[in-house]
C-alpha positions as MATLAB code, in Angstrom:
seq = 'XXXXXXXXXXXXXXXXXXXXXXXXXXXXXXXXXXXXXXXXXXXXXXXXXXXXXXXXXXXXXXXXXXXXXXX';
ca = [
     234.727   76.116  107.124;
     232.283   78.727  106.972;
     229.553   79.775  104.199;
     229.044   82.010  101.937;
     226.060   84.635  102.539;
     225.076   82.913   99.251;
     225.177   79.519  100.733;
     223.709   80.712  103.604;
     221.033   82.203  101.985;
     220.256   79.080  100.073;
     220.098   76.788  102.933;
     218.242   79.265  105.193;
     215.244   79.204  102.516;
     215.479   75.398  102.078;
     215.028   75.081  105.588;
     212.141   77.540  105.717;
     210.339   76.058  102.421;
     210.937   71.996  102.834;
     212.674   71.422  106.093;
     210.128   73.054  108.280;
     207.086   71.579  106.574;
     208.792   68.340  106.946;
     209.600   69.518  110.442;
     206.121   70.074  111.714;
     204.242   67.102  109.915;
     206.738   64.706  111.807;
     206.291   66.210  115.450;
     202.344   66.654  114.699;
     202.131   62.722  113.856;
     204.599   61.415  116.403;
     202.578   63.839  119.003;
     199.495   62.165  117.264;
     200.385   58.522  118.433;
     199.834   59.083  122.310;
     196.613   59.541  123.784;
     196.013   63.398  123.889;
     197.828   65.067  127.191;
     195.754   67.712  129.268;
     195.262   71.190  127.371;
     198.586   72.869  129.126;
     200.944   70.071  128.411;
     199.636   69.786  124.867;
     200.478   73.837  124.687;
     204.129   73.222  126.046;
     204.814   70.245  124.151;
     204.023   72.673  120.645;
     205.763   75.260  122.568;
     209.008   73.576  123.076;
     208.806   71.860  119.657;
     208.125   75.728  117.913;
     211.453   76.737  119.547;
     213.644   73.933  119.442;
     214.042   73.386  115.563;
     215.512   76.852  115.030;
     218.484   76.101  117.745;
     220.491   73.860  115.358;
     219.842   76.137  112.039;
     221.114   79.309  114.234;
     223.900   79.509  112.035;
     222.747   79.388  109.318;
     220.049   82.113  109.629;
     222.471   84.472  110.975;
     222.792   88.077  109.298;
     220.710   86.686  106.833;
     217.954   89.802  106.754;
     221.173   92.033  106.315;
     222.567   93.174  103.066;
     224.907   90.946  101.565;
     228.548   91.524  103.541;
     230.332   90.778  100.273;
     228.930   93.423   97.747;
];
C-alpha cells in the first residue's frame, strides 16, 4: 500500500524534526564509546553515517518538494 502525498508529507517532516535529531545523538554517542580513530577515519565514519540514514526514508521523501499530485 502506498501513501498519500499527505502522509508522506507528514512522515517526511517527522523524520526531519525528531527522527534525525534522534538519529545523530545515537551515532555521535555510540561513535563516542571507542577511543577516537585517526582524523580520516573519523571523517568517513560521519560520512557514511550522513548518507546512510536517508537510504531507508527514500520513499518517503520522494516528490515531496513537488506540488501536491492530487490537487
Amino acid at each position: 500500500m502506498a501513501l498519500s502525498y499527505k502522509a508522506r508529507r507528514r512522515w517526511s517532516l517527522f523524520a526531519l524534526l525528531v527522527g534525525l535529531p534522534a538519529y545523530i545523538i545515537v551515532a555521535v554517542s555510540v561513535i563516542g564509546l571507542f577511543d577516537r580513530p585517526p582524523f580520516w577515519l573519523e571523517l568517513v565514519i560521519y560520512v557514511f553515517l550522513g548518507v546512510i540514514w536517508a537510504f531507508p526514508l527514500k520513499a518517503i521523501f520522494k516528490g515531496i518538494g513537488q506540488a501536491d499530485p492530487d490537487a
